[in-house]
N, C-alpha and C positions, 0 to 999 in steps of 0.2 A: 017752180022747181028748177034747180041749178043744171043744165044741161053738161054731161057730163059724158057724154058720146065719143067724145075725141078721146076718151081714157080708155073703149073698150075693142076688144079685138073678136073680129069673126072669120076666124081660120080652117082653110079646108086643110087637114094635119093627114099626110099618104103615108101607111104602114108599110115598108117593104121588110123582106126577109132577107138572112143572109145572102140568099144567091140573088137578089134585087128587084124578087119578081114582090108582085102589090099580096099584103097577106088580107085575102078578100073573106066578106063575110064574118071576121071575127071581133068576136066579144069583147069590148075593152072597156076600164075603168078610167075616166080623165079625172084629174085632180089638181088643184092649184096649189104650189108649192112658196110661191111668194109674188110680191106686185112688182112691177116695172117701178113707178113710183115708190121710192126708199120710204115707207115706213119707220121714220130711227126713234132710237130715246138713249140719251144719254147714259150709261151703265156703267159709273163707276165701283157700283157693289155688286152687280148680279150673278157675275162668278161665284163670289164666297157665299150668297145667298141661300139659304132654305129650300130644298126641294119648290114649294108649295109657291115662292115669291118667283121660282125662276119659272115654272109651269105659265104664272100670269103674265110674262115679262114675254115669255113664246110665245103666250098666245094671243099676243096684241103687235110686236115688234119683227120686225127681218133687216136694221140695220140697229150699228151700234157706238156709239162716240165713248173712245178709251182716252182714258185721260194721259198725257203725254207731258204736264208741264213742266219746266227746265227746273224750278225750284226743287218740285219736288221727284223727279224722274233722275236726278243727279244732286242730289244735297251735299255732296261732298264730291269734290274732283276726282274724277274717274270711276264712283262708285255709283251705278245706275242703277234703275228699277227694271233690266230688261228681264231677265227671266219671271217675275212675278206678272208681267206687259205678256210676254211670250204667251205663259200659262194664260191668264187670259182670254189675248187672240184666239189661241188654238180652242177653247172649251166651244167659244161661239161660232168661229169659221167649222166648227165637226156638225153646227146644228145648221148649217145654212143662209150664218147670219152674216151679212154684208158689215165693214168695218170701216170706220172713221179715224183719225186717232186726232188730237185738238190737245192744244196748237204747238207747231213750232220753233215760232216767236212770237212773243207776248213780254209788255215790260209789266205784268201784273204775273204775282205769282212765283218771283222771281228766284234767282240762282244768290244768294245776296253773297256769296265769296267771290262770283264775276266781276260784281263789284268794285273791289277792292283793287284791281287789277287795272294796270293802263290802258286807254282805251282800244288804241290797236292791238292790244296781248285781246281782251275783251270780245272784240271784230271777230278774230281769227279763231277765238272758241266759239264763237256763235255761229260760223259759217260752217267749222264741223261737228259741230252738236246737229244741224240741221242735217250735214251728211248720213250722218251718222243713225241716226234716228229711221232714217227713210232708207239707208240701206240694210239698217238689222231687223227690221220687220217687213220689208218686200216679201209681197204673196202672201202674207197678214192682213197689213193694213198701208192700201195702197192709194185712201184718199186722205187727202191731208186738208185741214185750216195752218195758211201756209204761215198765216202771219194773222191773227187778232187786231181787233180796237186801235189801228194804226192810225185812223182818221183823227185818234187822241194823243196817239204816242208821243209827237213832240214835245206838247205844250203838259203833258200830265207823267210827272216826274214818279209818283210811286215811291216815296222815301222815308218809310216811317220808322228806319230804323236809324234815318240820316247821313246814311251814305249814297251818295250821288247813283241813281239808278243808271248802269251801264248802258243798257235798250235803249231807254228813252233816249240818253244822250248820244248813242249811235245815231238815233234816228234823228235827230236835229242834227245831228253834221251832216249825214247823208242827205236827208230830205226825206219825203215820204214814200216819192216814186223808187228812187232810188232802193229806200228800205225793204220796200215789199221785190222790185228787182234781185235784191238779194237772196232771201228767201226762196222766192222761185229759181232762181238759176242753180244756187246749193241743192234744191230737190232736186231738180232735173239733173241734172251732175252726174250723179248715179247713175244711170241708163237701165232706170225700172217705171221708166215712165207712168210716175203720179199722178193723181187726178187732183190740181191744185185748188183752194177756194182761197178768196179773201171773205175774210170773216169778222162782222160791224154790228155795233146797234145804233148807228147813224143812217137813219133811214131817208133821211134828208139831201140836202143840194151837195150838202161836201164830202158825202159818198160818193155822189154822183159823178162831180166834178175829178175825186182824185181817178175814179174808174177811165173818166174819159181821158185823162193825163196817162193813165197808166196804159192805154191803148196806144194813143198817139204814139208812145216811149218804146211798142215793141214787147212790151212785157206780157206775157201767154199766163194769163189766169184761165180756167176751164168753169170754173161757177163762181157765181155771187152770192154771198151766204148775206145772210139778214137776219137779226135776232130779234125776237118780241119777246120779251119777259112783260107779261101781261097786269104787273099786280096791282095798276090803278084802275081795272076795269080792260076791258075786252074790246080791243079794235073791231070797227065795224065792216060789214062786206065792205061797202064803199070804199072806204080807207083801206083796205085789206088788195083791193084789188087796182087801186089810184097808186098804191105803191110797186104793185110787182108788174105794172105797165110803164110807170118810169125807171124801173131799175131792166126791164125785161128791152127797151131798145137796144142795149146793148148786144144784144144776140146771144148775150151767155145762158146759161141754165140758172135759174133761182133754188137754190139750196133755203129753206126758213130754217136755220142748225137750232136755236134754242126759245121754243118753244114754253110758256109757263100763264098758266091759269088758277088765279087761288080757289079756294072753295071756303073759306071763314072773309072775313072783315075787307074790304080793300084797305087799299095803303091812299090814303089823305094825298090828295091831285096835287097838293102843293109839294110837295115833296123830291125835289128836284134831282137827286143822288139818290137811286133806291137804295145802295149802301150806307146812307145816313137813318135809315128807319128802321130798327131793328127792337119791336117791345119790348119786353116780357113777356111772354106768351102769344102767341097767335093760332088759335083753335081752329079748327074746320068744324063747321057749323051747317045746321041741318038746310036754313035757306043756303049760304052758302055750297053746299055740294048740289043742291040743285040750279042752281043759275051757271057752276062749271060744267055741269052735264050738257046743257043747253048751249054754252059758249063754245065747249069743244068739237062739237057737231057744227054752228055755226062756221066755227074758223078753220076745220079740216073741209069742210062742204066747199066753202069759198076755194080756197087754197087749190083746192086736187082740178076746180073749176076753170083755175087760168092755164094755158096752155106750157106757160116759161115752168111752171112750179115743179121739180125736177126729187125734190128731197124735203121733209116734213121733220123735225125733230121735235120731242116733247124733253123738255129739260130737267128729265129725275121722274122714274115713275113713281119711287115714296117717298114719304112725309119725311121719314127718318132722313135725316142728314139735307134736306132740301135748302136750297140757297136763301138766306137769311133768317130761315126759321118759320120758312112762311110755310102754308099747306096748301102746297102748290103742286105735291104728287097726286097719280089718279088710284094712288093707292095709301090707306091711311097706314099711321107708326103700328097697328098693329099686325099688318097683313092683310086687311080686309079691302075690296074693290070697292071704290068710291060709285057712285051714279055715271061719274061720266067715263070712269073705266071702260062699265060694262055698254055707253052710249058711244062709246070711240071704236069698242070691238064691233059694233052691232055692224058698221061701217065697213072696217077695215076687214073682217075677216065674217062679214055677211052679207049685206047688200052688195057688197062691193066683192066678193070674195066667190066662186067657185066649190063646193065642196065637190068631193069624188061623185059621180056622174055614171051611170053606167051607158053606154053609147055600142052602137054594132056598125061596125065598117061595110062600105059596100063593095061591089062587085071587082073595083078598083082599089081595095085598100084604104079606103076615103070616110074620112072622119070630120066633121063640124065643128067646132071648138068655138064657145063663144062665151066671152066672159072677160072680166078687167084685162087689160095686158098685166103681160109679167111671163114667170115660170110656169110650166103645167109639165105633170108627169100624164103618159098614156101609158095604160100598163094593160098587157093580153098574153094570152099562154108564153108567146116565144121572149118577154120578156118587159120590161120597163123601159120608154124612151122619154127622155127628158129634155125640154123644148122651150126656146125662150120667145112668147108670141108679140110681135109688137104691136100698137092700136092701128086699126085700119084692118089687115089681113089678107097678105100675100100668103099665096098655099105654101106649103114646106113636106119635104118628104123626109122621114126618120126610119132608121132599123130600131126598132127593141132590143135589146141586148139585157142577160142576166147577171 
């Protein structure tokens, strides 16, 4: 069994009343409103979604990665996607959902009229694109991927329209430190202090390496994102946790942003560019959704196991629109909750989860609280107080308020 002790919190929670005295003896309901540990999934549809697809999307998720890329967030000069981004934000921040927005800079995806442009005109829209971005949604979305796949940037041009990709070649004049320096100092610029990631599916030495350059240099990243897109087969605890102990010396928080487990066919090991495999069809299948049931309890169990593991993302919870085609959501094209859906929730909003609790205060106001960290509401005649508990369990004292 995965020892998972360090994730839970046992807190003596003291009720007082408005004049400060302990409201002793009373009835209260505690209930867990969300985890310490970010819960995310990707949500580029869930807004416009279906009643019935946003209910599953809440009742498995409490963070959410909005998609922000320059291509498509500004297709044409000066003409953005903010208010469609706005609407959005706001639907999920009224439900209590924690926000992501991905990424800032990336030379995939791109703006292709930046392009066209000389490099330093090019420079100087990307530095306030990043402004820009992070100060029209402050108190939305105020963690960022500050900068994507830069450990690639130089050397992978992204040109398939044939005109010399801008990014990339920023980022060969600049360098790689340099590049992500940018990035970060444009957020911070603002004075809404971000919570910045660098965000990679190089899980290897020259992640590693640029991290430690980008330390050495001064440059204040706050987490390290790591990406598993899973569709050759499902990394093992070992490997699961060999990784977030070499990425985890660095002292940062390990952010896993994109998350992905098929449930039909894997994709053939040789296949070196999972953007080179793209069939005709690729079904989710009945062995297949039971081996992701089993993979995704495996690799959420692991993951919540290591202490650095800070942020969880699963990359698309349906099939519909899922990256390359694969069926890689835990929710199939029709709506319906895959095996490991309901084996993700059993987890995250059961074993792991708190439901409302009814509990009686004692003579001091003093209440027990025990259960995953995170949010918990207490709620008793004089009102509802809402408390964020960290693992371990120092006491804390709250008024209720209506």
């Amino acid at each position: 069994m995965t020892d998972l002790d360090h994730r839970r919190t046992r807190t003596t929670v003291t009720l007082a009343g408005a004049d400060g005295l302990p409201l002793a003896h009373e009835d209260v309901t505690v209930r867990q409103v969300r985890h310490a540990v970010e819960f995310g999934c990707a949500a580029f549809e869930v807004a416009d979604a279906d009643a019935a697809y946003q209910d599953l999307w809440l009742g498995l998720f409490d963070t959410a990665t909005l998609p922000v890329y320059w291509g498509r967030y500004e297709p044409r000069r000066g003409e953005t996607a903010l208010a469609d981004l706005t609407a959005a934000a706001r639907w999920f921040t009224s439900r209590g959902v924690r926000l992501k927005g991905h990424p800032l800079v990336w030379h995939t995806v791109k703006a292709p009229w930046v392009d066209r442009l000389p490099l330093d005109d090019a420079e100087q829209l990307l530095r306030g694109r990043v402004r820009r971005e992070v100060r029209d949604l402050a108190g939305l979305i105020d963690t960022w991927d500050a900068i994507n796949e830069v450990v690639i940037m130089p050397r992978f041009t992204n040109e398939p329209d044939g005109v010399p990709n801008a990014v990339s070649r920023l980022c060969a004049r600049l360098g790689r430190v340099e590049m992500v320096r940018l990035a970060v100092d444009e957020a911070r610029g603002q004075g809404t202090s971000p919570r910045l990631l660098i965000n990679d599916f190089d899980l290897g030495p020259e992640h590693e390496r640029l991290i430690e350059e980008l330390l050495e240099a001064g440059v204040r990243i706050d987490a390290i994102g790591l990406q598993s897109h899973m569709h050759q087969g499902a990394r093992g605890a070992d490997q699961l946790l060999e990784i977030c102990d070499r990425f985890a010396r660095f002292g940062l928080p390990l952010h896993w942003t994109e998350t992905t487990l098929v449930s039909g066919d894997l994709m053939p090991p040789e296949v070196e560019d999972l953007n080179d495999f793209q069939p005709d069809g690729w079904p989710s299948t009945p062995d297949g959704e039971a081996r992701q049931a089993d993979d995704v309890v495996r690799h959420y169990t692991t993951l919540v196991s290591h202490p650095a593991v800070e942020s969880i993302t699963y990359w698309g919870m349906g099939d519909a629109g899922a990256w390359l085609g694969a069926p890689a959501g835990l929710v199939r094209a029709d709506g319906s909750p895959k095996p490991a859906y309901d084996a993700l929730r059993s987890l995250v909003r059961g074993e792991w989860w708190l439901d409302p609790t009814p509990a009686r205060a004692d003579a001091q106001g003093r209440v027990l609280v025990e259960g995953f960290a995170g949010r918990y509401e207490v709620e008793c005649r004089a009102g509802v107080a809402v408390v964020d508990l960290a693992a371990g369990g120092d006491a804390v004292e709250v008024q209720p308020a209506r």
